[in-house]
C-alpha positions as a Markdown table, in Angstrom:
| # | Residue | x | y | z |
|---|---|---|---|---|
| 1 | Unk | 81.2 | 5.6 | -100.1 |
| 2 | Unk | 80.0 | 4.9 | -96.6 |
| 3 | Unk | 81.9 | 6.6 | -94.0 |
| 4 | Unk | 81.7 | 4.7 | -90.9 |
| 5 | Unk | 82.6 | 6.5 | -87.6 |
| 6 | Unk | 81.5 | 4.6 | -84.7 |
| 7 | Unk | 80.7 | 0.4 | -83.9 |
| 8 | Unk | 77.3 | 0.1 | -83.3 |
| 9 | Unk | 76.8 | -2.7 | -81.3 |
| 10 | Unk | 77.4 | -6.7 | -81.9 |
| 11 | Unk | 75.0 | -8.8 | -84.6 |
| 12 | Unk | 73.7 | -10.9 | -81.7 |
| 13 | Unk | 71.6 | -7.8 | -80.3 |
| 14 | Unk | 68.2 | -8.5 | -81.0 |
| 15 | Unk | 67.6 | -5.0 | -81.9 |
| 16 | Unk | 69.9 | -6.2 | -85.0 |
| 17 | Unk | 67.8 | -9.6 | -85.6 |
| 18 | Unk | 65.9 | -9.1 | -88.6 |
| 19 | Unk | 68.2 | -7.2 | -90.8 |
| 20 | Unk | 70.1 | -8.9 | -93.6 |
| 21 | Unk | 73.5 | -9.2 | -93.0 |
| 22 | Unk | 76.5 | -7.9 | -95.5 |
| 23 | Unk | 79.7 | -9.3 | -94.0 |
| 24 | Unk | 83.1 | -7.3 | -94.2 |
| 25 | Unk | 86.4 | -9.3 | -94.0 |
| 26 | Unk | 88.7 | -7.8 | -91.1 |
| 27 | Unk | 91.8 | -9.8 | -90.7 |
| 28 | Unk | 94.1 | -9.9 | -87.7 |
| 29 | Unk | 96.4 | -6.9 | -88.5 |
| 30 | Unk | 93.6 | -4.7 | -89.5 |
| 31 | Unk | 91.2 | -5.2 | -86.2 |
| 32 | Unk | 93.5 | -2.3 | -84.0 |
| 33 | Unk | 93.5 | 0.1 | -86.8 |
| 34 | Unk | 91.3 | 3.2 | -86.4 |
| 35 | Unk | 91.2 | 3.9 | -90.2 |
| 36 | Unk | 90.4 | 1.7 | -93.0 |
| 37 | Unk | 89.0 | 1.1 | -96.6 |
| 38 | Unk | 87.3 | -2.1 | -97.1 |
| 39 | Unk | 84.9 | -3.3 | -99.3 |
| 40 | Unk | 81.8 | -5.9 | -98.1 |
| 41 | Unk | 80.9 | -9.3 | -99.7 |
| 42 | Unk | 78.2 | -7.1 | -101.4 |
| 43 | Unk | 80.6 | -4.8 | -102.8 |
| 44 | Unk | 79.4 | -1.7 | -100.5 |
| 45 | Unk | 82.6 | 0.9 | -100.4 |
| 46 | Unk | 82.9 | 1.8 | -97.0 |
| 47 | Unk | 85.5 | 3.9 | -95.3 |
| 48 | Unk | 86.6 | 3.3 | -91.8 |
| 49 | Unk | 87.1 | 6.5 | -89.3 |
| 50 | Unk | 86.8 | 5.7 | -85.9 |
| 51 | Unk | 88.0 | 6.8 | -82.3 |
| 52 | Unk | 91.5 | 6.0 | -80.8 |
| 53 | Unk | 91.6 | 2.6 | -78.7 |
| 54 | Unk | 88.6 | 1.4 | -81.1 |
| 55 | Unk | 88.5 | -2.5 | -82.3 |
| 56 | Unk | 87.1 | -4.9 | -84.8 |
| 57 | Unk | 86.0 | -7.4 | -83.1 |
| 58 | Unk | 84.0 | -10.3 | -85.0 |
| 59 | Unk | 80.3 | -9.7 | -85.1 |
| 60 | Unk | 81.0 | -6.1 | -84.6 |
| 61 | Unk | 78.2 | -4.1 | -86.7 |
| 62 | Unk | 79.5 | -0.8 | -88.6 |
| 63 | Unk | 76.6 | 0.4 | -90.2 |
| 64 | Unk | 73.0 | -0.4 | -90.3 |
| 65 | Unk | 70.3 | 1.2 | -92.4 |
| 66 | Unk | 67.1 | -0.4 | -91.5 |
| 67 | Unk | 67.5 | -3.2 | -93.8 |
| 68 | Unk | 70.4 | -4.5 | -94.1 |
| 69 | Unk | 73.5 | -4.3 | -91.2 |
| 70 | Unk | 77.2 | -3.9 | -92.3 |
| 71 | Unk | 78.9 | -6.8 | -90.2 |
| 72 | Unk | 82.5 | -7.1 | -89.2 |
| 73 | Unk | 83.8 | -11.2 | -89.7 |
| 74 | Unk | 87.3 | -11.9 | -89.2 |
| 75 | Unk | 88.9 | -13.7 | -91.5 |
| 76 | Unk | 90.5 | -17.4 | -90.5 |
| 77 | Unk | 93.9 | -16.9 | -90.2 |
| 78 | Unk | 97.0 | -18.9 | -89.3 |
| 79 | Unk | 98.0 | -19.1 | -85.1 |
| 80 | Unk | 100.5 | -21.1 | -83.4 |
| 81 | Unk | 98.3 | -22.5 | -80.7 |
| 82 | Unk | 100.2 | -23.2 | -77.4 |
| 83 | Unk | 98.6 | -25.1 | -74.8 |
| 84 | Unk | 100.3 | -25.4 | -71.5 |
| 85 | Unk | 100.2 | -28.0 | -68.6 |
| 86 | Unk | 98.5 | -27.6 | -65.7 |
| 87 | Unk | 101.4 | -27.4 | -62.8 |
| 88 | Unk | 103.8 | -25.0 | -61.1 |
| 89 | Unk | 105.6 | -23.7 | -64.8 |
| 90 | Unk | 101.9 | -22.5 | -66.1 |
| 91 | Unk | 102.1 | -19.0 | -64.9 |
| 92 | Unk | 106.1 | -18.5 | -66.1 |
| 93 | Unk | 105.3 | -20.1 | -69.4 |
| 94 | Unk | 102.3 | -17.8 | -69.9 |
| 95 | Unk | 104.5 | -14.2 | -68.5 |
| 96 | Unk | 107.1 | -15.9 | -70.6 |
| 97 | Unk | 104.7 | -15.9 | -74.2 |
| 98 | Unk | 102.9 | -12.9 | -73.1 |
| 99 | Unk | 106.1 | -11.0 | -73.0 |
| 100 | Unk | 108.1 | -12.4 | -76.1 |
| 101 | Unk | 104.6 | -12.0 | -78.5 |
| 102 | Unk | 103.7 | -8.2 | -76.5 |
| 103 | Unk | 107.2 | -7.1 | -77.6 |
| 104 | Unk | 106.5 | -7.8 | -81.0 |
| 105 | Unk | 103.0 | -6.1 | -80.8 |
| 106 | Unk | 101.1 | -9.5 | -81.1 |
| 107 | Unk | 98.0 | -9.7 | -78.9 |
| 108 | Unk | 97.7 | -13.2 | -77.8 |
| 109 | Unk | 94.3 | -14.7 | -76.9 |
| 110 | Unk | 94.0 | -16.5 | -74.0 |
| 111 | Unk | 91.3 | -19.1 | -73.1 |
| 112 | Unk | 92.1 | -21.3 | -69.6 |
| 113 | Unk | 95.3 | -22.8 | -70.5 |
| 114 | Unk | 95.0 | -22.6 | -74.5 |
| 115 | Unk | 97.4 | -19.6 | -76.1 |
| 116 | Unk | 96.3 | -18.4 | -79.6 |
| 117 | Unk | 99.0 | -16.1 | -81.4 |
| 118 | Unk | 98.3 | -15.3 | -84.5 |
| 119 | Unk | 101.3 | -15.5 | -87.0 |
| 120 | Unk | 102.6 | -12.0 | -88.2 |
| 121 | Unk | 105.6 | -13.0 | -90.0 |
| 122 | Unk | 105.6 | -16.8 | -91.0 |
| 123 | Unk | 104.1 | -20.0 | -89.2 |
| 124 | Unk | 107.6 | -21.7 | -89.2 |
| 125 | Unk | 109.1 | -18.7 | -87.4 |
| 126 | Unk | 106.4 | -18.3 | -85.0 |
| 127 | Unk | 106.9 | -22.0 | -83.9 |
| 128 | Unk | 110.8 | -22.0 | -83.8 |
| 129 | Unk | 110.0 | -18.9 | -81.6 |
| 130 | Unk | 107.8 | -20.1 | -79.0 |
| 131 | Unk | 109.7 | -23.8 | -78.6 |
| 132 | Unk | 112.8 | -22.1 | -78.4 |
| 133 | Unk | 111.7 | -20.4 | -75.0 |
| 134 | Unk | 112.5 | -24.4 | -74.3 |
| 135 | Unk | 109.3 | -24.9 | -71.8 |
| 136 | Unk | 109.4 | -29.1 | -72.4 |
| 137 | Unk | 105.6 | -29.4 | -71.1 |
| 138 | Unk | 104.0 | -27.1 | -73.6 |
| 139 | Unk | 102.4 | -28.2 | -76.9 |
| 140 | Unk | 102.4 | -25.8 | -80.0 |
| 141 | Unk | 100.7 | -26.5 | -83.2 |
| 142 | Unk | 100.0 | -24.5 | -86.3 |
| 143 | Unk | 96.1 | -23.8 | -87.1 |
| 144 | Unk | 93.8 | -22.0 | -88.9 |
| 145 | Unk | 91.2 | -20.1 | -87.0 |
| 146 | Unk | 89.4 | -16.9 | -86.5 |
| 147 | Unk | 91.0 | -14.8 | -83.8 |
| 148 | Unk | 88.5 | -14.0 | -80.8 |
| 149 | Unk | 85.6 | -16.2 | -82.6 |
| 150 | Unk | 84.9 | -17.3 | -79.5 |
| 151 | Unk | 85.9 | -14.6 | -77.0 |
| 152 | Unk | 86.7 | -11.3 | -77.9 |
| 153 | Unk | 89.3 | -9.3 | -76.0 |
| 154 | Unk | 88.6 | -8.1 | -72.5 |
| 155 | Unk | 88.4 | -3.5 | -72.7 |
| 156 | Unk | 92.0 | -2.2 | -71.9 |
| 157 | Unk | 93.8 | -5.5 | -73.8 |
| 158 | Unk | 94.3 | -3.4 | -76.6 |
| 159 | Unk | 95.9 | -0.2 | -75.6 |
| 160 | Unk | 98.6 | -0.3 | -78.1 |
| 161 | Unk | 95.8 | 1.3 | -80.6 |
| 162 | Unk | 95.9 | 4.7 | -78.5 |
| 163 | Unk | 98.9 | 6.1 | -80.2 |
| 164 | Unk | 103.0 | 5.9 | -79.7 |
| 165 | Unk | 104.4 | 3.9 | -76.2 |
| 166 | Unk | 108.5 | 3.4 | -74.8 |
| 167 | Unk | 109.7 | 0.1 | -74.5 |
């Protein structure tokens, strides 16, 4: 078993280039937590041990022995996607999201006026929740996609990892 206690870097370093890549399936509710078992694509046992505040973010590299690096790739997942209209109700739709999600512990992505929240209990729920807030010049859909494929979360987004909180 490999014991993994610190993220190396991000596959996209050059220093990582040449290495043959063994991808391990993170999904949503797992990226925050400090410890985990997993298993990689290659069926390499590797145990997961690392610092408070720490996240797996896609492309995130665990271990790497020369040859071949260990590869963190987020699994495509359900996500109400919200996008909001440009006007004066942008900013009190987004507090609005950001606060009824945060409560529930759901980081949100957010990319210009797009809204990705992933769905933690069921995509009908998720939906009912956010068009119930009754914003009328919003759009919500359900989709599958990889959280933070395209941007991962900005460094202090995710304290919630750094142990217990009061609401």
């Amino acid at each position: 078993m490999l014991i993994v206690t610190s993220i190396l870097g991000h596959v996209s370093e050059l220093r990582f280039a040449t290495r043959r890549r063994e991808p391990i399936a993170v999904a949503f509710s797992d990226a925050g937590k400090r410890r985990l078992r997993l298993t990689t694509e290659g069926g390499s046992d590797v145990a997961v041990d690392l610092p408070r505040g720490s996240y797996l973010a896609d492309g995130a590299v665990l271990d790497d022995d020369g040859e071949r690096v260990i590869v963190v790739e987020r699994t495509a997942e359900e996500m109400v996607v919200v996008r909001l209209a440009e006007g004066p109700m942008l900013l009190e739709q987004a507090v609005t999201l950001g606060n009824v999600f945060g409560t529930q512990h759901v980081v949100v992505e957010v990319v210009g006026s797009t809204i990705r929240i992933p769905v933690t209990t069921s995509a009908e729920i998720a939906l009912e929740t956010v068009m119930g807030l009754g914003f009328d010049t919003l759009e919500a859909t359900i989709e599958t996609a990889r959280p933070w494929a395209d941007a991962p979360p900005r460094v202090g987004a995710l304290t919630h990892t750094a142990g217990g909180h009061s609401h």
